[in-house]
Short mmCIF file of the C-alpha atoms (twelve columns), coordinates in Angstrom:
data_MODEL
# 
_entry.id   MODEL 
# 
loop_
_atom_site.group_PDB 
_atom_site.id 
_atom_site.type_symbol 
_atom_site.label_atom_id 
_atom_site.label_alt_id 
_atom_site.label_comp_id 
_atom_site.label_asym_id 
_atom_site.label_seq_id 
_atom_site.Cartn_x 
_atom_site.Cartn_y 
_atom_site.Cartn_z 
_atom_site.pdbx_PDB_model_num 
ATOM 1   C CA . UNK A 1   7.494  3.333   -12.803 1 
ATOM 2   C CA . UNK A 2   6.350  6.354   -12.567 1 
ATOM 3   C CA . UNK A 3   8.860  9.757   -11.601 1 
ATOM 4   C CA . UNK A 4   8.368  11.893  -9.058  1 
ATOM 5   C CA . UNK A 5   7.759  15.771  -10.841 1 
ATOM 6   C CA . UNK A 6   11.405 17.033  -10.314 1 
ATOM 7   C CA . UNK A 7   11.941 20.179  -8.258  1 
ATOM 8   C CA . UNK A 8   14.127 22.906  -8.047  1 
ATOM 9   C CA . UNK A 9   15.838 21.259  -4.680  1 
ATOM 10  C CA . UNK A 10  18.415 18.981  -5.462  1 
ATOM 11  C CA . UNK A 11  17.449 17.347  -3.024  1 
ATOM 12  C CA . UNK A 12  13.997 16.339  -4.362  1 
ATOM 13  C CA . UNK A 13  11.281 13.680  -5.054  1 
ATOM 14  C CA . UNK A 14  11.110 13.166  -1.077  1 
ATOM 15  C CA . UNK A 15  8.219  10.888  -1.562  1 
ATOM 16  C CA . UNK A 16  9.592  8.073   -2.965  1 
ATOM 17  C CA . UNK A 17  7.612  6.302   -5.629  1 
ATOM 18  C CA . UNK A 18  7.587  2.146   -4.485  1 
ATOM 19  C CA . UNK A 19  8.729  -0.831  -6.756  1 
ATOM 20  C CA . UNK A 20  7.127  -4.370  -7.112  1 
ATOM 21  C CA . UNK A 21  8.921  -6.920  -5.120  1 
ATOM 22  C CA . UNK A 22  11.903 -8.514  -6.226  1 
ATOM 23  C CA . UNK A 23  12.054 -5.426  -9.340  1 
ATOM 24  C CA . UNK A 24  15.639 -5.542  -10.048 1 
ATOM 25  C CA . UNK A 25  15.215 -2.327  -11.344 1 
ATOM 26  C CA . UNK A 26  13.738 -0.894  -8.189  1 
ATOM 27  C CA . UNK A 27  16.140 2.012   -7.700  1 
ATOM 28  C CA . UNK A 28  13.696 3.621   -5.433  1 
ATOM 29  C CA . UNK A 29  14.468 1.331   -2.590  1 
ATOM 30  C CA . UNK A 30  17.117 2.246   0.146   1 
ATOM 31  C CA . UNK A 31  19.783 -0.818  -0.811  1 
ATOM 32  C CA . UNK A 32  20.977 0.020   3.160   1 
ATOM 33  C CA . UNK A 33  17.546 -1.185  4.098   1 
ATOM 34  C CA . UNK A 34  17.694 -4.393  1.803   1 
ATOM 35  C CA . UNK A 35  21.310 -5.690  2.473   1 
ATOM 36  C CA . UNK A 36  23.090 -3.533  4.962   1 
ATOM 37  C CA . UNK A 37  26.148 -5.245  5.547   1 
ATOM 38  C CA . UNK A 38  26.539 -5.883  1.089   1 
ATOM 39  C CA . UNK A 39  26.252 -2.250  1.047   1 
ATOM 40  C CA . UNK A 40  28.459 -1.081  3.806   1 
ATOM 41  C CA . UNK A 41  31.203 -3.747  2.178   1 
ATOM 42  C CA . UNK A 42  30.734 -2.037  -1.525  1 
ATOM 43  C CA . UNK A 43  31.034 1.706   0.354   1 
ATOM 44  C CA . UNK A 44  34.024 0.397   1.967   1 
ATOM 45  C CA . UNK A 45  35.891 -0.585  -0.823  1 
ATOM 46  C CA . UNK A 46  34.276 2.625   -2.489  1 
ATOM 47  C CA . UNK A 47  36.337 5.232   -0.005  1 
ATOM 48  C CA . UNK A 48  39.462 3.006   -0.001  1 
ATOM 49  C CA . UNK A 49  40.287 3.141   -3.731  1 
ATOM 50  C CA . UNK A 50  38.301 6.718   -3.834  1 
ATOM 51  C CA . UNK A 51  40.097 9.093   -1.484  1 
ATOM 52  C CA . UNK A 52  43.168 7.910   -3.166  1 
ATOM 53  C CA . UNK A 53  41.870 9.794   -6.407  1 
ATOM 54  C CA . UNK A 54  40.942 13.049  -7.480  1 
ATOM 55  C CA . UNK A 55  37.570 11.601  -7.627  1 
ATOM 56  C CA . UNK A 56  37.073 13.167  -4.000  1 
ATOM 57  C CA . UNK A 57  33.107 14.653  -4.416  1 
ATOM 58  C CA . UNK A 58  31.774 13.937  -1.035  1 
ATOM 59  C CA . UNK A 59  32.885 14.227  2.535   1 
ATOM 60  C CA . UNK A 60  33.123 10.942  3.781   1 
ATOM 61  C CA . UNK A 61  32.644 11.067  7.192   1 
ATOM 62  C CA . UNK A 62  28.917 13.307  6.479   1 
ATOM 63  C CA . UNK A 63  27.961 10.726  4.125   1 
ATOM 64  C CA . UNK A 64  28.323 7.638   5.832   1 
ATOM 65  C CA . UNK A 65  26.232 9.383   9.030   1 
ATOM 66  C CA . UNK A 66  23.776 10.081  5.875   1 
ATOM 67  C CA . UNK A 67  23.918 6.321   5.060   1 
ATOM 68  C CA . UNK A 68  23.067 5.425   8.365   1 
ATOM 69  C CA . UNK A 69  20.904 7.895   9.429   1 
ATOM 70  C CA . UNK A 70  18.707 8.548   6.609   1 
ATOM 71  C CA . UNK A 71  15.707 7.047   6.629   1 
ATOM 72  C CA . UNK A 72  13.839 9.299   3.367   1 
ATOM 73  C CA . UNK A 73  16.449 8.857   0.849   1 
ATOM 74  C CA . UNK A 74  14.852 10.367  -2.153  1 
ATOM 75  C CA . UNK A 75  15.384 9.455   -6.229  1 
ATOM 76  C CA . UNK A 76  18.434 11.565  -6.510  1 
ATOM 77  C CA . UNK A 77  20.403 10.441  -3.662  1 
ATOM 78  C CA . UNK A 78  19.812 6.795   -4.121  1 
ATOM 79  C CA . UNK A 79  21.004 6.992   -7.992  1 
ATOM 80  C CA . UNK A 80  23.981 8.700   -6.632  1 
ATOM 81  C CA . UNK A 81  24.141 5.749   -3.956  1 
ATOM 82  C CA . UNK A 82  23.581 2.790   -6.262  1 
ATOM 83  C CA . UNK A 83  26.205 4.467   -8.937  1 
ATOM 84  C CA . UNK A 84  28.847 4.521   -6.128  1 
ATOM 85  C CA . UNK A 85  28.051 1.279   -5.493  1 
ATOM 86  C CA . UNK A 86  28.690 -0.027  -9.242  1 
ATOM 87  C CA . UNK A 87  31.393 1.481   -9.328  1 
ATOM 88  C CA . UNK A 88  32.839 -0.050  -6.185  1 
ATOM 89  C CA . UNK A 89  32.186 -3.299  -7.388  1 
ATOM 90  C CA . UNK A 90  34.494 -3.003  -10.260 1 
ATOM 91  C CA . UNK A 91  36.819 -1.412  -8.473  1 
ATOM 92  C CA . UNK A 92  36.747 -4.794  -6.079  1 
ATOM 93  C CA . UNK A 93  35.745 -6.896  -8.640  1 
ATOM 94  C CA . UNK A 94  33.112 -7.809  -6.757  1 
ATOM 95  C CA . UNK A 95  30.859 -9.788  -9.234  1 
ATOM 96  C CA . UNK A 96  27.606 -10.879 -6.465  1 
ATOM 97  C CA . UNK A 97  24.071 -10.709 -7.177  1 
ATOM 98  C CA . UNK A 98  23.899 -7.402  -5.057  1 
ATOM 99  C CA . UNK A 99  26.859 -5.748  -7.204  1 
ATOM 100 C CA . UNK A 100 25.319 -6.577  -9.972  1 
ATOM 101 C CA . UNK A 101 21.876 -5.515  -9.076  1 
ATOM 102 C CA . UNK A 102 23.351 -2.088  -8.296  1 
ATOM 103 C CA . UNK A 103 25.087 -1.666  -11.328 1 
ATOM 104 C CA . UNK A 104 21.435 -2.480  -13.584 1 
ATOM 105 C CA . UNK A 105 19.621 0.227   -10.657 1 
ATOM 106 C CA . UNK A 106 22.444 3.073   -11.527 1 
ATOM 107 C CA . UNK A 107 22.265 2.264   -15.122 1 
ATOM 108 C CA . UNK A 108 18.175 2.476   -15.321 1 
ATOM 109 C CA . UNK A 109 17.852 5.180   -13.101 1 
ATOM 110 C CA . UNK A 110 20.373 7.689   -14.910 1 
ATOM 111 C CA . UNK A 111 18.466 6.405   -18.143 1 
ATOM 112 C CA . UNK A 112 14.945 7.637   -15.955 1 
ATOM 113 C CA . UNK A 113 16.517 11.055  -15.176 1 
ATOM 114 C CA . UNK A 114 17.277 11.733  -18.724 1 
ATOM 115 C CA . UNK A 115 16.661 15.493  -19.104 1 
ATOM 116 C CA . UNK A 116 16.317 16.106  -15.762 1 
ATOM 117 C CA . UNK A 117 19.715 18.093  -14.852 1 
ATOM 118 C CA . UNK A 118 21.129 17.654  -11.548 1 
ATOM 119 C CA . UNK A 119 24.134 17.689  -9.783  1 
ATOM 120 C CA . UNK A 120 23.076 14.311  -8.965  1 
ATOM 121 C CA . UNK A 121 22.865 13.140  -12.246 1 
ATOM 122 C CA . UNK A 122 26.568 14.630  -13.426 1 
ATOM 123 C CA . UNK A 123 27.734 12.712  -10.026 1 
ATOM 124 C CA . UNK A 124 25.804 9.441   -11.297 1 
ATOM 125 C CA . UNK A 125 27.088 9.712   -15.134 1 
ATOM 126 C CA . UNK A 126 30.542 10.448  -13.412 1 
ATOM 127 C CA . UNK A 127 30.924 7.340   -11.583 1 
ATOM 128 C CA . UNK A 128 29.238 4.886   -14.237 1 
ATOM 129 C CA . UNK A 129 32.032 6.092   -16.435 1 
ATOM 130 C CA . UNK A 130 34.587 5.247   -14.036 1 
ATOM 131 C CA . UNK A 131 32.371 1.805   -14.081 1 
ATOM 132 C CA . UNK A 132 32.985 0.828   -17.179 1 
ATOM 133 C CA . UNK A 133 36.650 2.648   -17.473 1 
ATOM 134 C CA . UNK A 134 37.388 0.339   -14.778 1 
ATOM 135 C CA . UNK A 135 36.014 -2.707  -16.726 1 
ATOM 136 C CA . UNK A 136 37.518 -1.576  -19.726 1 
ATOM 137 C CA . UNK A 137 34.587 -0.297  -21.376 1 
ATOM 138 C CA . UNK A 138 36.167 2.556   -23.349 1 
ATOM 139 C CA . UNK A 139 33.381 3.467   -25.470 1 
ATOM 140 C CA . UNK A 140 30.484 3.021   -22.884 1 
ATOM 141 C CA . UNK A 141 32.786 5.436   -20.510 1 
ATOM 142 C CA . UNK A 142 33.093 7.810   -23.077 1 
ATOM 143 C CA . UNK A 143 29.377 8.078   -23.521 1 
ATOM 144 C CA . UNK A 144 28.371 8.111   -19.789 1 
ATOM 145 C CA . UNK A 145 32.015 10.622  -19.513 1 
ATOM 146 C CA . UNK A 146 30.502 12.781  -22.132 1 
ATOM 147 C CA . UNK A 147 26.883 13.084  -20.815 1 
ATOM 148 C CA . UNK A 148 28.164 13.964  -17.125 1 
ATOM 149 C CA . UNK A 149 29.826 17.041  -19.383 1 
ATOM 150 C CA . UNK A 150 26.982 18.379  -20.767 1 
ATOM 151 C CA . UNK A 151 24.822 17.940  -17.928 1 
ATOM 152 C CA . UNK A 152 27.223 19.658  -15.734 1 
ATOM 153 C CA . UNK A 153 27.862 22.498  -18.434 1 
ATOM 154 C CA . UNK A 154 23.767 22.729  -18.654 1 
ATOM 155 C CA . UNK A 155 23.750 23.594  -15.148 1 
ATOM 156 C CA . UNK A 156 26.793 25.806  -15.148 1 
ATOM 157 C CA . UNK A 157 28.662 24.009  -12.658 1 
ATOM 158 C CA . UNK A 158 31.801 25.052  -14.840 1 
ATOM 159 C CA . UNK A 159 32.167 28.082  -13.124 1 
ATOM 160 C CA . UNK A 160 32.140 29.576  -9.779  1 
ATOM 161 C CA . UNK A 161 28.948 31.492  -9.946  1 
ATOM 162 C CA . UNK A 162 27.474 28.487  -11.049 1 
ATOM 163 C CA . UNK A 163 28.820 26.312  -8.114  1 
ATOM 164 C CA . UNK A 164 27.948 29.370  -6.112  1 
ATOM 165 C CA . UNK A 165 24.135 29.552  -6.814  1 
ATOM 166 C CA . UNK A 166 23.897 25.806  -6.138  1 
ATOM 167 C CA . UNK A 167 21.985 24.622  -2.930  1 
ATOM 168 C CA . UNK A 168 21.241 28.599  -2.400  1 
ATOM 169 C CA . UNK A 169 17.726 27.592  -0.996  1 
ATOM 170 C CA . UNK A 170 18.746 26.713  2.602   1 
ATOM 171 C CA . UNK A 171 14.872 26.160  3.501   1 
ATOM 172 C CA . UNK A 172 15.508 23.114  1.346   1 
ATOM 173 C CA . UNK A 173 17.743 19.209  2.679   1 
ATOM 174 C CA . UNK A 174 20.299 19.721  0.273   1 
ATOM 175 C CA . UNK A 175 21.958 16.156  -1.000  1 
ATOM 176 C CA . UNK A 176 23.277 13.634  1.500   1 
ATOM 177 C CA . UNK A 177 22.037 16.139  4.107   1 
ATOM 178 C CA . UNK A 178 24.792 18.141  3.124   1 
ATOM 179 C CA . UNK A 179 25.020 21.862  4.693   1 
ATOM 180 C CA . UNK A 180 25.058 24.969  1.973   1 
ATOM 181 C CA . UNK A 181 29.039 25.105  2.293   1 
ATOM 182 C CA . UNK A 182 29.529 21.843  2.188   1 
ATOM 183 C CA . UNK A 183 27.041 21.215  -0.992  1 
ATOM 184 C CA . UNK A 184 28.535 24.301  -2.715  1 
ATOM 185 C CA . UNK A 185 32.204 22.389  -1.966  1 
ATOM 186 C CA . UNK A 186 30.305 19.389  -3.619  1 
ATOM 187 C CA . UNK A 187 29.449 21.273  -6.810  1 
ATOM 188 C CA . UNK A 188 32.808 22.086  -6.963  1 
ATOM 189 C CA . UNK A 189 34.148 19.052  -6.439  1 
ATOM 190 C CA . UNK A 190 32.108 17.364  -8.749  1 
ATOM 191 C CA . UNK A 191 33.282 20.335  -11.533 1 
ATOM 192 C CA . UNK A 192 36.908 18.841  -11.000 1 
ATOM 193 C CA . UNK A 193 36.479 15.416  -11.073 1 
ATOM 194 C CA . UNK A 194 34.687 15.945  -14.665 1 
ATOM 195 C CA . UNK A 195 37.673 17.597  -15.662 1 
ATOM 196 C CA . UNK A 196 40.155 14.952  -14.943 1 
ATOM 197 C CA . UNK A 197 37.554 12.300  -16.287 1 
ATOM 198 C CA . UNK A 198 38.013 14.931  -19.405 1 
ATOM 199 C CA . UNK A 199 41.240 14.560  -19.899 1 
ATOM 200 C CA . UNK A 200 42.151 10.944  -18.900 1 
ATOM 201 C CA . UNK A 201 39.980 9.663   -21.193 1 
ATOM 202 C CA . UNK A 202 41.682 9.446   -24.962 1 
ATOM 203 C CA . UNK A 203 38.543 9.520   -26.787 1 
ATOM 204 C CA . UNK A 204 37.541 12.852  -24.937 1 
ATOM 205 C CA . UNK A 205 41.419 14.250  -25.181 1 
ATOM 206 C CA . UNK A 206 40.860 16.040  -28.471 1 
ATOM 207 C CA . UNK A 207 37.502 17.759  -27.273 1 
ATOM 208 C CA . UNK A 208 38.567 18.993  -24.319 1 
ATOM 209 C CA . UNK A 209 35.725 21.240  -22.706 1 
ATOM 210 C CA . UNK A 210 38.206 22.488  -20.013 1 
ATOM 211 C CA . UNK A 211 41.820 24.008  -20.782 1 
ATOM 212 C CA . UNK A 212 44.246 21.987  -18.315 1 
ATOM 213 C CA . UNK A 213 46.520 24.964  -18.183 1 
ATOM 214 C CA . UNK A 214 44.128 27.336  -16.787 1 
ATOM 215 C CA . UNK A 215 43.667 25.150  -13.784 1 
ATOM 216 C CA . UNK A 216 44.677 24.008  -10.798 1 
ATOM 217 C CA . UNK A 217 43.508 21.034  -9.470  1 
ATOM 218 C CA . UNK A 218 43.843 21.191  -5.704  1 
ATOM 219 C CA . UNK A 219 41.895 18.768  -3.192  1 
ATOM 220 C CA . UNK A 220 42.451 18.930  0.802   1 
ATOM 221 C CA . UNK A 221 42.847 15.325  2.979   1 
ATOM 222 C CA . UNK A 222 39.454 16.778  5.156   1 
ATOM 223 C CA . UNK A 223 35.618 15.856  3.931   1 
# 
């Protein structure tokens, strides 16, 4: 398969590059478009267990009219897509062929983006280590844990100014069709959620990147 040159948007590689039938590793294909209801079931059981979290990156409500909606889904978003939907299938323990077809897609298509930094690609490393956390994968979530670090530190979505600068180019479709405030909220988001992964995970505990006492973690009930 060959990837799209990556862009400054985040939002990029709008022309999707196509996938032989029945790939299993076809993460280029809208799973929406392929199984509708299998994917409306895993995003279900995805905003259930995940708005009862800190884990809170997206607005719900924006993303599911994305979802929908959307009929150009490019690289980024679906890796982001097929990661939430691995990780919903642990969460249900939902072991079908289409849970475990999105778990292989995620997997390969983080391992495609390698060296490509994105906020999609801390989002996707963040939820394949809640993947395997949640199927008791220690090791494998401290590796996928650990990469979402670096790739968010790369892009400086530690700080403010970095969260700040993200999504600037309005002429651009930020992620999920996101607005500028609501993608900057995202970056933020996303900067928190690494930092509890940080910390709840003992392998990471003595390499801290972020010093728990210097922040407060504090996440509204609105998208």
């Amino acid at each position: 398969m060959k990837l799209a040159t990556p862009s400054t948007s985040e939002a990029d590689d709008l022309s999707l590059t196509t996938s032989e039938p029945g790939d299993a590793l076809g993460w280029d294909s809208d799973p929406f478009d392929s199984d509708s209801k299998a994917t409306l079931r895993l995003l279900q059981a995805f905003f259930t267990q995940y708005t009862s979290t800190y884990y809170r990156i997206v607005p719900q409500e924006a993303f599911m009219r994305w979802v929908y909606e959307c009929r150009d889904k490019c690289q980024n978003e679906l890796m982001v897509l097929y990661s939430q939907l691995a990780l919903a299938s642990a969460w249900a323990r939902d072991d079908s062929a289409f849970a475990r077809l999105c778990v292989n897609r995620a997997k390969h298509a983080t391992d495609l983006k390698f060296g490509q930094f994105s906020l999609a690609l801390v989002q996707s490393r963040l939820y394949l280590a809640l993947y395997h956390q949640a199927k008791g994968s220690d090791d494998l979530s401290w590796d996928s844990g650990g990469a979402a670090l670096r790739a968010l530190s790369k892009q400086r979505l530690n700080t403010e100014d970095g969260c700040a600068m993200h999504g600037r180019d309005q002429s651009r479709r930020h992620l999920f069709g996101l607005s500028y405030e609501q993608s900057r909220e995202c970056a933020r988001r996303t900067f928190w959620s690494c930092f509890v992964l940080d910390v709840s995970l003992p392998c990471l505990l003595a390499f801290c990147a972020f010093r728990a006492e210097r922040v407060g973690i504090v996440f509204d009930d609105h998208g």
